[in-house]
C-alpha positions as CSV (number, residue, x, y, z in Angstrom):
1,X,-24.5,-2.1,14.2
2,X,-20.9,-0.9,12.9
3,X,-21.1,2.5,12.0
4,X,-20.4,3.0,8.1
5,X,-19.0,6.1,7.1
6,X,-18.8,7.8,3.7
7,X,-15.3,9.0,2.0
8,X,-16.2,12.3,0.0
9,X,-14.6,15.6,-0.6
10,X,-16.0,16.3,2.9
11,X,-14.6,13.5,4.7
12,X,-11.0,14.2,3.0
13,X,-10.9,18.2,3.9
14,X,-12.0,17.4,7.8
15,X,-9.3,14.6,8.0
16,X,-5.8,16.6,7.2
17,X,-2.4,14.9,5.8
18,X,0.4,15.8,8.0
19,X,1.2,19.7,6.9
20,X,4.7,19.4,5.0
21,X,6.3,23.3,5.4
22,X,8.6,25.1,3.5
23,X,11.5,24.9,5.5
24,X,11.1,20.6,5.5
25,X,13.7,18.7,3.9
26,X,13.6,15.5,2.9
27,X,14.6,13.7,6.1
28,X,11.2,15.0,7.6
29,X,8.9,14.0,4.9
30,X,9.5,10.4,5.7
31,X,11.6,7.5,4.5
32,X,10.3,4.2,3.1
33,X,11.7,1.3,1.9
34,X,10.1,-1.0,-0.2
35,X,10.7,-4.6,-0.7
36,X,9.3,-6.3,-3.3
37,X,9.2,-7.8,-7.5
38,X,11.2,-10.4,-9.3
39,X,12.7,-11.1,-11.9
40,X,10.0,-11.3,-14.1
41,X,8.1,-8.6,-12.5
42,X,10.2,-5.6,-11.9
43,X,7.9,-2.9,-12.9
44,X,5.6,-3.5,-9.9
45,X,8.1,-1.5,-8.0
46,X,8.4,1.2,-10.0
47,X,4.9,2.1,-9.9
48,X,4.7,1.6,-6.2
49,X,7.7,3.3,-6.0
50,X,7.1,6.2,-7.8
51,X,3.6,6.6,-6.2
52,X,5.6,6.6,-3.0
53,X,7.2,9.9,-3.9
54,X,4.2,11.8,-5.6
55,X,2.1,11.4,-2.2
56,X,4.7,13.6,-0.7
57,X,7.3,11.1,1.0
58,X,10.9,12.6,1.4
59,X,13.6,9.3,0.4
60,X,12.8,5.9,-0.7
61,X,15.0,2.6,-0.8
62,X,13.6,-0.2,-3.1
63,X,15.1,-3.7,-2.2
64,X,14.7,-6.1,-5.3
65,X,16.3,-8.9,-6.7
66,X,19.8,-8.5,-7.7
67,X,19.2,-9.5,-11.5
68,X,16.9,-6.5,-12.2
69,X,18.0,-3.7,-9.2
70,X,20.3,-1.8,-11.5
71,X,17.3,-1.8,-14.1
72,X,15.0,-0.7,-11.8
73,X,16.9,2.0,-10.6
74,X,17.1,3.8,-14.3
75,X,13.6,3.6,-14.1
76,X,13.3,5.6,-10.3
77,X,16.7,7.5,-10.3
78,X,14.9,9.3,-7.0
79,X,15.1,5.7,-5.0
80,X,18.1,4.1,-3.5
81,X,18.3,0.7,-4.7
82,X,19.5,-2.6,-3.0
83,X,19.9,-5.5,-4.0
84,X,18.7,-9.2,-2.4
85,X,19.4,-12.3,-3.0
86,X,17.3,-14.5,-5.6
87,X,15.8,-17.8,-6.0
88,X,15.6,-20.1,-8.8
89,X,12.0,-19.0,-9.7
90,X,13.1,-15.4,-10.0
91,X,11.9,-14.4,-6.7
92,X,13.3,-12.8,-3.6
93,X,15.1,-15.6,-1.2
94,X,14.4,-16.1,2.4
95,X,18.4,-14.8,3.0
96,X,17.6,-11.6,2.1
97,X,15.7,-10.3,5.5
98,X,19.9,-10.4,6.2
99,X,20.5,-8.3,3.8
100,X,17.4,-6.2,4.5
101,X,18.2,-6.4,8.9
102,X,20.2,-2.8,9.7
103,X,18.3,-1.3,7.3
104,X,14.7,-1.8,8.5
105,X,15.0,0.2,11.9
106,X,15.9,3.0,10.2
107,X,12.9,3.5,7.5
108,X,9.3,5.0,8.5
109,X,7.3,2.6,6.6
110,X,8.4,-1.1,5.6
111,X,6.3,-1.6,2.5
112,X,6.4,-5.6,1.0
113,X,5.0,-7.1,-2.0
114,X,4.6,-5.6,-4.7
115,X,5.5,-8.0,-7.8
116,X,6.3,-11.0,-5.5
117,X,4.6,-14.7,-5.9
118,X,3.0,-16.4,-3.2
119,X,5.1,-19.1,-2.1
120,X,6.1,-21.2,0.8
121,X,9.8,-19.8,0.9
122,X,8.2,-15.8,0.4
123,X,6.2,-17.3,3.8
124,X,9.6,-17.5,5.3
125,X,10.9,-14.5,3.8
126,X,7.9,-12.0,5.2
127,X,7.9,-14.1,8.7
128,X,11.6,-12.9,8.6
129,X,10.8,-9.0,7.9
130,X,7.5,-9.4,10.7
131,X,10.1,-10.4,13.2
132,X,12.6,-7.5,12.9
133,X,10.3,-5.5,13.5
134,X,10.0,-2.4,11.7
135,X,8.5,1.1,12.9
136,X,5.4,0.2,10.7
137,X,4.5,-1.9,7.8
138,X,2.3,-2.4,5.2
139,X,1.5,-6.0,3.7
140,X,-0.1,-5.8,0.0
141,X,-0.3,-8.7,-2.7
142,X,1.0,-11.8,-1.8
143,X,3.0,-10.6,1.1
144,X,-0.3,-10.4,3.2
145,X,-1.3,-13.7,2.3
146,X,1.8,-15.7,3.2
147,X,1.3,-14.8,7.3
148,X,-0.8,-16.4,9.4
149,X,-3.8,-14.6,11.3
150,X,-2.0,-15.0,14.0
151,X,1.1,-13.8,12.6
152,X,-0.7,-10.7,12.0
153,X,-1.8,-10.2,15.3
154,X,1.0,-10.6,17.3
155,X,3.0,-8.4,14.3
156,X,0.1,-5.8,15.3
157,X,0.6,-5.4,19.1
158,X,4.4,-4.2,18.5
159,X,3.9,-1.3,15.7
160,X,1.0,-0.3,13.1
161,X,0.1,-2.9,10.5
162,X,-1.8,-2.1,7.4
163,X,-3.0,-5.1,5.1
164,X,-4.5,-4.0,1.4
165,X,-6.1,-6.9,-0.2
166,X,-8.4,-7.8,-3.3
167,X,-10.9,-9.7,-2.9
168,X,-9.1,-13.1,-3.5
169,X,-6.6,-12.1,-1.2
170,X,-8.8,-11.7,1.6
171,X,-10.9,-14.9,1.3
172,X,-7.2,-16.5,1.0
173,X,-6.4,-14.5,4.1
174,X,-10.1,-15.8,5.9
175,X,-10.2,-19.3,4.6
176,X,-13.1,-18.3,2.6
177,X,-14.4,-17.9,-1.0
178,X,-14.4,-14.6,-2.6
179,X,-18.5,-15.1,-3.2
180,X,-18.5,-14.6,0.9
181,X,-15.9,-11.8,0.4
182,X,-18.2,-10.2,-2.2
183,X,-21.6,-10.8,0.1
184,X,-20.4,-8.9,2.9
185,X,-16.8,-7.1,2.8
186,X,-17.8,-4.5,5.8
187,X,-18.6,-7.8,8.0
188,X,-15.4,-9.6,6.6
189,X,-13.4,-6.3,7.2
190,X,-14.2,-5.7,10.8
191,X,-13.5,-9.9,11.3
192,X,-9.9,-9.4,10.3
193,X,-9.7,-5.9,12.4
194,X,-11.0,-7.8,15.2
195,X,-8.8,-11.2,14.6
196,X,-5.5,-9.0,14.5
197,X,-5.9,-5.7,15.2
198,X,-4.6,-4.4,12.0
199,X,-5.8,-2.1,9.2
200,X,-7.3,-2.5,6.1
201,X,-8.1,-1.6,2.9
202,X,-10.5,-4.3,1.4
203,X,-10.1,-3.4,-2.3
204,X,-12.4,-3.7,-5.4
205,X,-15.3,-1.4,-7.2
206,X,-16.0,-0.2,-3.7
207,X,-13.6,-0.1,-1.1
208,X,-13.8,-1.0,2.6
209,X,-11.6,0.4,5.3
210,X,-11.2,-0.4,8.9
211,X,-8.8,-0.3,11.9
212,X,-8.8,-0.9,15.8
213,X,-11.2,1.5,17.2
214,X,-12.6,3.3,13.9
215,X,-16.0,3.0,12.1
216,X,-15.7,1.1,8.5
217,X,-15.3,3.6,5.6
218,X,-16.7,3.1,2.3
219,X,-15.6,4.3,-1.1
220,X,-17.2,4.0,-4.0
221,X,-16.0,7.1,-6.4
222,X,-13.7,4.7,-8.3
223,X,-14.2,4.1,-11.9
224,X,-14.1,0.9,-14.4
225,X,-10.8,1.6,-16.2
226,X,-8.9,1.5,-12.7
227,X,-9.6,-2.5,-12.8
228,X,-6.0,-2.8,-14.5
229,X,-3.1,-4.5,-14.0
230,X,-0.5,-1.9,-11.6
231,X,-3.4,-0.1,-10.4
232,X,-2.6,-1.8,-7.0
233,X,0.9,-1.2,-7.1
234,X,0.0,2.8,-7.4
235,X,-2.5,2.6,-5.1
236,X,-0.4,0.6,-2.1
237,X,3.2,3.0,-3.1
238,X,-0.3,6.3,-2.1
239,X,-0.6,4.8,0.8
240,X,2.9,4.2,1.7
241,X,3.9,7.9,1.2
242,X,0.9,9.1,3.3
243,X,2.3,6.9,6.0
244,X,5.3,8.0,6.1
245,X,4.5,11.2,6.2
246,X,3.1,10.6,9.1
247,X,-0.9,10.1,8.3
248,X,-2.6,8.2,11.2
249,X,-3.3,4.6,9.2
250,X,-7.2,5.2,9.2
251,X,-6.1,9.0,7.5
252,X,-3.9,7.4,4.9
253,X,-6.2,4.8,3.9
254,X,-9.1,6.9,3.3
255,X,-7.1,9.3,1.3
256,X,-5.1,6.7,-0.1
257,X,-8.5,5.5,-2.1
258,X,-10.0,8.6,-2.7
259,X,-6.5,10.0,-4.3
260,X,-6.9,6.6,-6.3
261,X,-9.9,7.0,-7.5
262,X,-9.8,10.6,-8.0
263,X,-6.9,9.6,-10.2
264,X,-8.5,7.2,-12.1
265,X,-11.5,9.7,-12.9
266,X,-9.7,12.2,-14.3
267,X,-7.7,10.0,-16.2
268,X,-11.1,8.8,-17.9
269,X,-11.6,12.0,-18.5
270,X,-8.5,13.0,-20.3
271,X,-7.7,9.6,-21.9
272,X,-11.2,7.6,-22.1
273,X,-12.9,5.4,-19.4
274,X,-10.8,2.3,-20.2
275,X,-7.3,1.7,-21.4
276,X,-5.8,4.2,-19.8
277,X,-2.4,3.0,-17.9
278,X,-1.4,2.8,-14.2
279,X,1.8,4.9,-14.8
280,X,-0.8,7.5,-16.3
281,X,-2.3,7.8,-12.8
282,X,0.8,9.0,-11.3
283,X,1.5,12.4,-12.3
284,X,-2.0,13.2,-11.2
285,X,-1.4,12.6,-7.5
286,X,0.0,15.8,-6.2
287,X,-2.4,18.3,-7.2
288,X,-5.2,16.1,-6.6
289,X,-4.0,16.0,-2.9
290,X,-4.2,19.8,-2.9
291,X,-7.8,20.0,-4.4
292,X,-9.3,17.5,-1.8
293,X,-7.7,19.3,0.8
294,X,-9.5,22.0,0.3
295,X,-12.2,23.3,2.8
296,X,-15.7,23.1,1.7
297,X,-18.2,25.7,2.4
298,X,-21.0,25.3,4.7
């Protein structure tokens, strides 16, 4: 039988984030770049974006359409902006994994999809970025489910690949329907660890983690209001910073979710169980990484 552990208070002060000490500068706190929205979507990015930098990573790059980059950049004047070529439709065109090519090997985390549309030609475009390949990525939205199973796998024998789907996403990723998702997410978790090899953060009122070699973790100190559109976004940009940081993936996940939800708790809290906003999530990030870090007496 899998082994099914709890993430608590507990669990989050005996697993440590990389230490970031005072004499670190940016450089060492990590550098992501994060590829993603359209031009109907642009605010994706910005809360990813911005969720990036409150979890403590040191320089971020956002790669966007062209039409909306300059836009987007008001909005994060921290980030670096690029911009890629764009579709008809709005969204991101297969050419721009050119654009993107020199710029990949230098990042610590490659972070897609955020704000982008499942589509045959986004396929293309994230096979393109797979192939590069980048020091470590992480697939969310409809970037994970445009590769193959296979894709995945061979992506995760060359560098650490982290996958964070909803439910639809993952029976899209299986081949399933998200009834069999619901029924038994820890089985369906450790299937896709075992088909590819990657991590993942199986997302929903309770949350499933797993990776190559780890027991599943379970979370379940969310809260109903964080069932909002963006919430995602904040939650993969968590992650992303974590990572970069330096956060072993299994690490980052686990906090990623329990930052999340912590997040979302005390926004209930302060604004009311349900309309509060995924931008209002974001400023509560870095001192909630401080109080979970905290050791707990015996």
């Amino acid at each position: 039988m899998t082994q099914i552990i709890s993430i608590d208070a507990r669990w989050c002060a005996s697993h440590r984030l990389p230490q970031i000490d005072s004499g670190c500068d940016k450089n060492s706190r990590g550098r992501v770049l994060l590829v993603g929205g359209a031009r109907f979507v642009p605010g994706a990015l910005a809360l990813t974006g911005e969720a990036v930098l409150r979890a403590g990573a040191g320089k971020l790059q956002m790669a966007t359409v062209d039409a909306v980059a300059s836009a987007l950049g008001v909005l994060v004047p921290e980030a670096a902006m690029i911009g890629l070529p764009m579709r008809e439709d709005g969204e991101i065109a297969q050419d721009g994994v050119t654009v993107l090519a020199d710029l990949v090997p230098q990042c610590d985390l490659l972070l897609v999809g955020p704000g982008m549309s499942a589509t045959a030609e986004t396929g293309l475009f994230v096979h393109g970025l797979l192939a590069l390949p980048p020091p470590a990525m992480l697939l969310d939205a409809a970037a994970l489910t445009c590769a193959s199973l296979a894709e995945l796998a061979t992506a995760a024998r060359k560098l650490p690949l982290i996958l964070t789907p909803h439910h639809g996403e993952m029976a899209r990723l299986i081949g399933c329907d998200r009834q069999a998702v619901a029924a038994n997410p820890a089985h369906m978790v450790g299937q896709i660890v075992e088909q590819t090899g990657a991590y993942i953060a199986l997302k929903g009122p309770e949350t499933w983690i797993g990776g190559p070699g780890t027991p599943i973790l379970h979370f379940a100190g969310g809260c109903p209001g964080l069932g909002i559109g963006g919430s995602g976004d904040v939650l993969a940009g968590i992650i992303g910073g974590l990572l970069a940081r330096g956060a072993a993936p299994i690490v980052a996940l686990g906090w990623g979710v329990a930052l999340h939800g912590a997040a979302g708790q005390l926004a209930a809290t302060k604004i009311g169980e349900i309309g509060f906003l995924a931008r209002e999530l974001l400023p509560f990030i870095p001192r909630l990484m401080q109080t979970l870090a905290q050791p707990l007496s015996a």
